[in-house]
ROMIBA-602884 format. One record per residue (C-alpha): x, y, z; residue in one letter. Coordinates in steps of 0.001 Angstrom, whole numbers, padded with zeros to 6 digits, always signed. Example, Ala and Ser with C-alpha at 12.3 -4.5 7.8 and 13.67 -1.06 7.14 Angstrom:
+012300-004500+007800A +013670-001060+007140S 
//
This chain:
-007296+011619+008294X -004031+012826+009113X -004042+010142+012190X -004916+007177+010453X -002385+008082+007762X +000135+008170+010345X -000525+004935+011641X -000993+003211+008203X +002256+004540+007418X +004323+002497+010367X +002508-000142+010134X +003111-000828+006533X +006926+000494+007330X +006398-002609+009907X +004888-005145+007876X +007600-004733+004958X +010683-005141+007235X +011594-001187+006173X +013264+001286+008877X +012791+004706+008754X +015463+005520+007308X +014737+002705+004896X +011965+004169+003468X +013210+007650+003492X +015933+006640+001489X +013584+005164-000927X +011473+008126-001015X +014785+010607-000940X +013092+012615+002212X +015222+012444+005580X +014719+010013+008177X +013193+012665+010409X +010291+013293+007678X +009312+009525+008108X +009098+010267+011615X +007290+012860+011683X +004732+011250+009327X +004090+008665+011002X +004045+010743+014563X +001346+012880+012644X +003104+015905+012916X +003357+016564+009339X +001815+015149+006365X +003339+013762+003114X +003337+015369-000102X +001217+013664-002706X +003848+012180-004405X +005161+010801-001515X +001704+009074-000693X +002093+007672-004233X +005197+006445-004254X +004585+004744-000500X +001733+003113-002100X +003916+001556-004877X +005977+000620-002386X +003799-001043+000135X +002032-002938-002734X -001316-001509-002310X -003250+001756-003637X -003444+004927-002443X -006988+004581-000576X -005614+001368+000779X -003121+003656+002008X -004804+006703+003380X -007241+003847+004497X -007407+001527+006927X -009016-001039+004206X -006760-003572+003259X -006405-004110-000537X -004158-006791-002466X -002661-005230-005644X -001132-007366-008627X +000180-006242-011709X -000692-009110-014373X -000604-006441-017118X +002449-008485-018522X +000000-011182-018610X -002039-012148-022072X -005157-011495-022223X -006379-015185-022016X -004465-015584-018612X -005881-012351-017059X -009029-013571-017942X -008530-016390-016163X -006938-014659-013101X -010588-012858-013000X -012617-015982-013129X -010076-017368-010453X -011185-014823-008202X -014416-014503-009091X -014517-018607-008437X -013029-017921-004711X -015463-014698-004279X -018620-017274-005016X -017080-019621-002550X -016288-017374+000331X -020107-015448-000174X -021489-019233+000486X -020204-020536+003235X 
//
């Protein structure tokens, strides 16, 4: 586990823009933490893994996983709208599954 968290870690780093250092200031760990993350010589704590997963937008299995989840808050949303976000989805689901 500890290797694909390693790797999911730099390439999310990647994929957001963030330097090491970027994200270690975010996550108020030192630079050489990050690195050693993401060289799998250490792992992070739990709260950590939480907080990268806030960060990178996606959940913590997506994290410590190599399966790529989509995660939007519409809990600002009324409840008529986030009903509709559902059927949205469930309307693109249908269409993919068919063709």
């Amino acid at each position: 586990m500890i290797y694909n968290l390693c790797e999911r870690i730099a390439e999310l780093r990647n994929t957001f823009g963030l330097t090491q250092s970027d994200l270690a200031k975010r996550l108020e760990v030192t630079r050489s933490a990050v690195n050693a993350w993401e060289m799998g010589f250490a792992t992070p704590q739990l709260k950590n893994i939480i907080e990268m997963s806030k960060i990178f937008n996606t959940t913590v299995d997506g994290l410590l996983n190599t399966t790529s989840k989509v995660v939007i808050d519409i809990t600002d949303l009324s409840e008529k709208e986030q009903q509709a976000v559902f059927n949205i989805v469930d309307c693109l689901k249908n269409k993919t599954e068919k063709q």
